[in-house]
C-alpha positions, -999 to +999 in steps of 0.1 A: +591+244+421+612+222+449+609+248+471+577+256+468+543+235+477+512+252+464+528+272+434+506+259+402+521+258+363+503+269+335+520+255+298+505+287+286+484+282+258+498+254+232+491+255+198+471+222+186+482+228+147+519+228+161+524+193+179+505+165+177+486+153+205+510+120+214+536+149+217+514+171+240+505+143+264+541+134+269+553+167+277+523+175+299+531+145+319+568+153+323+560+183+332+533+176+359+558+147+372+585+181+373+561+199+392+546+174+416+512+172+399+507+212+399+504+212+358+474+222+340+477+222+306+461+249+287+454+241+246+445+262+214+432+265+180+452+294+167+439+314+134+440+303+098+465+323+086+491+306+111+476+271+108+480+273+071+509+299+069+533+289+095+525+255+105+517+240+066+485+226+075+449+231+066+424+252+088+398+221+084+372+226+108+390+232+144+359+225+168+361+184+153+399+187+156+397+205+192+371+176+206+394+146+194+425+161+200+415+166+238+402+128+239+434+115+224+455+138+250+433+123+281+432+090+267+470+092+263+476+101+299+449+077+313+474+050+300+442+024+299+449+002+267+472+009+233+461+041+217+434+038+191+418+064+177+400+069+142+376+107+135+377+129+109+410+149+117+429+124+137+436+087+128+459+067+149+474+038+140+476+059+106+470+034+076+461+059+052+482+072+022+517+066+024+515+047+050+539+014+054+511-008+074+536-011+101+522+013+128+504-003+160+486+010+189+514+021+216+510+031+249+532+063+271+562+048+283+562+073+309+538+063+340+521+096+349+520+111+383+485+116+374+457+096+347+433+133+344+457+165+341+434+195+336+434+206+303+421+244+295+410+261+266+418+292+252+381+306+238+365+336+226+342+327+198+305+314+213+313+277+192+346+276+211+335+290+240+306+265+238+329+233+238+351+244+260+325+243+287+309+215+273+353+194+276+373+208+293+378+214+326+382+255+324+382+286+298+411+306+292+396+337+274+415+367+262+403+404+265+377+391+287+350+421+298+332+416+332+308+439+316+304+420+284+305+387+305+263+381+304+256+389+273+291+379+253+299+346+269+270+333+296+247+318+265+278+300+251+292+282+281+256+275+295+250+258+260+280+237+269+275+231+302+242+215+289+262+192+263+282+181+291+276+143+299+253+145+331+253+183+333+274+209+347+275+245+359+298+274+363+305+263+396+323+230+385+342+254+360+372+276+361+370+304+341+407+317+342+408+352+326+438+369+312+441+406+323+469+429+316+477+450+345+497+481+346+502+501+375+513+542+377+498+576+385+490+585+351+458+564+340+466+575+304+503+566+304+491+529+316+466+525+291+489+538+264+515+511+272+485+483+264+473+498+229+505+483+210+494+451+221+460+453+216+462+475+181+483+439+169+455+418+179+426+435+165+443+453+134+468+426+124+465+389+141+446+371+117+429+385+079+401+408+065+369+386+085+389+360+096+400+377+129+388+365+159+398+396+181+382+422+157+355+402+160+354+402+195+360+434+202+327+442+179+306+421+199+320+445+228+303+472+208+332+487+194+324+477+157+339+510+138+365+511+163+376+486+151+374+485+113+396+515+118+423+496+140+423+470+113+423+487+082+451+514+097+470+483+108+471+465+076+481+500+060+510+496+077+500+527+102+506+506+131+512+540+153+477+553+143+460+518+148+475+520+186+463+557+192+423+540+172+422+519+205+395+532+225+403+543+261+374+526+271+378+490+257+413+494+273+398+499+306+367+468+304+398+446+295+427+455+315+435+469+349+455+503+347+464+532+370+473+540+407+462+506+429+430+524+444+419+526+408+427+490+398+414+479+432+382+498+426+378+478+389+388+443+404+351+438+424+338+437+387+360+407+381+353+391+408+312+397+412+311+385+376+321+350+377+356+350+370+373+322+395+409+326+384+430+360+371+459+354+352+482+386+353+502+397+322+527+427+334+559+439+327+560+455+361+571+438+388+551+467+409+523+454+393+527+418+405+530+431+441+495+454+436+478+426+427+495+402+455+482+426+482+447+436+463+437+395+460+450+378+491 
């Protein structure tokens, strides 16, 4: 970054469930100090099965725990007064069970570079989708289809941008889509290297109704499609789940093939409202298509 002056820094996409939000404003504002105020700090809700089977804690209702867990990291970082904070998911002091009677408000030791880091959330439900327009300051959806982008997502952030204290639009809102890009000759061969991936999201990342991919990629249309994926996934036929992914939801989701092609798919991105693309490649080729295709 110390050679560099315009470079940004995502944190990726952070778990809420897996660090508490005291530890999330401190290292977002070491890390925007590290990087000269070029963080922006992207936040999730994760799935129930990893809330409750990896990280021991209970699913509770995420939107509630989403909304104060953003407050408490901005209020953190604004550094205004002691921290003080008492909803239904997060009390701080805590002074409930257990607890010794000896906690107090603190404040960051650390002085941030700056008092409002942009904080992004990773959406793709219409509730989460929702309050992501209606707090944060841009959407980080996955498997995001221009195609799908009226009808799938438009009512949802609309209906937060209309929660929003004094209104907002998508024009004061980054939507910052994540698109897998693979470049090559053989449009088949590119989309084959993606339905691995995407077979694990929709078959196996998260249980029987409880999957937020599957679920997504019903809304797409692709309802049978993907019962199959799922129900070959969980049979352990994770081979036949990857060859059940439709060629076409590979292509509304991901840009594949020879750079003409991918160039050719990238005006739906842009004449649908995305306002940043966040590649995911293996290919270093890849990054250099998309360098030329978007500057």
């Amino acid at each position: 970054m110390a050679a560099t002056t315009d470079l940004h820094v995502g944190s990726a996409i952070l778990q809420m469930p897996a660090r508490t939000p005291a530890t999330t404003a401190s290292t977002a504002a070491t890390l925007d100090l590290l990087t000269d105020g070029r963080l922006t700090l992207g936040l999730g809700v994760s799935g129930p099965q990893v809330v409750e089977g990896w990280h021991g804690m209970p699913w509770g209702k995420p939107l509630v725990r989403t909304r104060e867990y953003v407050e408490i990291v901005r209020a953190i970082l604004a550094r205004e007064r002691p921290l003080e904070h008492e909803g239904a998911e997060y009390a701080i002091p805590y002074r409930g069970e257990g607890a010794t009677g000896l906690g107090k408000p603190l404040k960051l030791i650390l002085h941030p570079l700056r008092a409002r880091i942009p904080i992004y959330l990773a959406a793709i439900g219409p509730k989460n989708v929702a309050l992501a327009a209606e707090i944060a300051d841009g959407w980080l959806p996955l498997f995001f289809s221009p195609e799908r982008f009226e009808t799938a997502f438009r009512p949802a952030l609309e209906e937060g941008f209309a929660r929003a204290p004094g209104g907002r639009s998508l024009a004061e809102f980054d939507v910052a889509a994540l698109v897998s890009v693979v470049t090559g000759d053989d449009v088949q061969a590119c989309r084959d290297v993606l339905k691995p991936s995407l077979a694990l999201y929709i078959g196996g990342m998260g249980a029987k109704g409880r999957n937020f991919y599957n679920a997504l990629a019903s809304r797409y249309g692709y309802e049978q499609e993907a019962a199959t994926i799922q129900e070959l996934y969980l049979d352990g036929r994770r081979g036949e789940a990857a060859m059940a992914v439709p060629d076409a939801l590979v292509d509304e989701i991901a840009l594949v093939g020879p750079k003409e092609r991918i160039a050719e798919r990238l005006a739906a991105w842009r004449d649908c409202g995305v306002t940043t693309l966040i590649c995911q490649t293996p290919q270093r080729e890849a990054l250099q298509v998309m360098a030329e295709l978007v500057t």
